[in-house]
Phi, psi and omega in degrees: 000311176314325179287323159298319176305274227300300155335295190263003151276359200245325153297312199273327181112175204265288212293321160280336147294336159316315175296290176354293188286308192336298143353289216265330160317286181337307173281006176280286185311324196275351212030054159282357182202160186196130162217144180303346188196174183270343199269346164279298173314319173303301166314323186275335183286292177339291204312289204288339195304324187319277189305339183272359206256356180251000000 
């Protein structure tokens, strides 16, 4: 998974993962959300990097 991040950030750019993540932090802190592992929060971030990127 780490190789996939490190791919589609490097395709999508700083500034769009940012907008990305931002989000999702956000409903982290505010406790809108909740994952069992960092590897689940990654996994969702993937999902979406997935879909901006084509």
């Amino acid at each position: 998974m780490l190789e996939l991040w490190t791919d589609r950030t490097e395709v999508l750019g700083a500034e769009m993962v940012g907008e990305m993540i931002a989000p999702r932090t956000r409903q982290v802190t505010n406790g809108g959300a909740h994952y069992d592992h960092a590897s689940d929060f990654l996994h969702v971030l993937l999902k979406e990097m997935e879909r901006h990127k084509h």
